[in-house]
N, C-alpha and C positions, 0 to 999 in steps of 0.2 A: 204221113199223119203229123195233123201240127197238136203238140201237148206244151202249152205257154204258161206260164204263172209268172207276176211282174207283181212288189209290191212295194207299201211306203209306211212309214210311220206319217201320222196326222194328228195333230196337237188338237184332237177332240174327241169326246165322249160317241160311242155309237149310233147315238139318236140321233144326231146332229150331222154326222156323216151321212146316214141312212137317207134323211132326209132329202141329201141334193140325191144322191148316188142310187137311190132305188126309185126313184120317181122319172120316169122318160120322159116327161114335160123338159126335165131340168137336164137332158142328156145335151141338145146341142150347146149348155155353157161346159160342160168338162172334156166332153169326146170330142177330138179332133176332128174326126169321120162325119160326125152327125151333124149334120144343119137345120133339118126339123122332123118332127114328130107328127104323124097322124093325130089327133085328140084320141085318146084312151076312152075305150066304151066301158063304163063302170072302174070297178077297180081295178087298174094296173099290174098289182103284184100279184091279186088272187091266182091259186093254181089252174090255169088252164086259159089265163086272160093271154089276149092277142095285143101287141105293138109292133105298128109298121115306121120302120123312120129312113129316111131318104139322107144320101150323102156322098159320102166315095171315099177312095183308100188309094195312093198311089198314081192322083191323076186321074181315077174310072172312076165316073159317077154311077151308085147303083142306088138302088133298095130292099131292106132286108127286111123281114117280119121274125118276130121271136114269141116263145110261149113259154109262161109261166112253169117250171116242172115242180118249185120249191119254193119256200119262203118260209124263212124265221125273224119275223120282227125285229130291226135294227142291227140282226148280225148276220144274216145269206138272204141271197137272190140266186134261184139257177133257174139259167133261161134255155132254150133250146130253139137254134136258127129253122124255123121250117119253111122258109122263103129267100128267095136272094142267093147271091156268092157262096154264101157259107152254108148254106141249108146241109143238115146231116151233122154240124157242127153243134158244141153248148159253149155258153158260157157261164162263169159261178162268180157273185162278187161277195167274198167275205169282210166283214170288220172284227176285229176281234179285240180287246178291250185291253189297254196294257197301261196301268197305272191313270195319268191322267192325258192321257193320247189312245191310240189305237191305229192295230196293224189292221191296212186295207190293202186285201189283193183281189187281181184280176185272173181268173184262171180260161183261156181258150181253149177248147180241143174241138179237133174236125179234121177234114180231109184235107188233103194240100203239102207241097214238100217242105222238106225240115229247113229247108234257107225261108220259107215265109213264113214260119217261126219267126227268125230274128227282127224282121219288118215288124211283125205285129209285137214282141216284146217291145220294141223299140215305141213303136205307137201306143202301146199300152201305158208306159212307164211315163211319158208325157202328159197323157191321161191322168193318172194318178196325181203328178205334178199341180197341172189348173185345179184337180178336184182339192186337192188341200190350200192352195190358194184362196180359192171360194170358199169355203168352209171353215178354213182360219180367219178370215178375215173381221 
């Protein structure tokens, strides 16, 4: 079982984080993994909306699809993989507001051994990296 949580300070307000970070148009600039996005049918983040995005982790090209389970406006997205590599896996991104920045983490959990853990921390925190890049900028 992989249980992953990777996070960063990010020298922005919630909104502005949200903005790249919950929209999957805008996934292949911060995610490593991601190269593009199927266009999203209506809203994105609504509970129960579908995104498929194509890419690969480790040399394997795949594609994954994920489903909306959560959503609180500018501060969580939790997604659940039901296609792809990871299906049976979720993922959760928080931002959480800390003066005039905000703490933004990635939390994975799913099936898979605890060394692909470390790959995916390790992916994730680079992740994290470009997405404050983009967002500070």
């Amino acid at each position: 079982m992989v249980d992953v949580t990777a996070s960063r300070m990010i020298k922005a307000k919630p909104g502005k984080i949200a903005a790249v970070m919950f929209d999957p148009r805008r996934d292949p600039e911060w995610i490593g993994g991601a190269k593009s996005v199927d266009p999203p049918k209506g809203n994105p983040i609504k509970v129960g909306a579908r995104v498929t995005r194509h890419g690969g982790f480790l040399g394997k090209k795949f594609s994954w699809q994920t489903e909306v389970l959560g959503h609180e406006p500018d501060y969580i997205l939790h997604m659940t993989f039901v296609a792809g590599p990871m299906k049976g896996g979720a993922v959760t991104y928080r931002i959480e507001p800390d003066g005039t920045s905000s703490r933004v983490s990635v939390r994975n959990t799913g099936p898979g051994p605890k060394l692909a853990g470390w790959f995916v921390r390790r992916s994730v925190r680079k992740d994290l990296k470009r997405l404050a890049r983009l967002v500070e900028a």
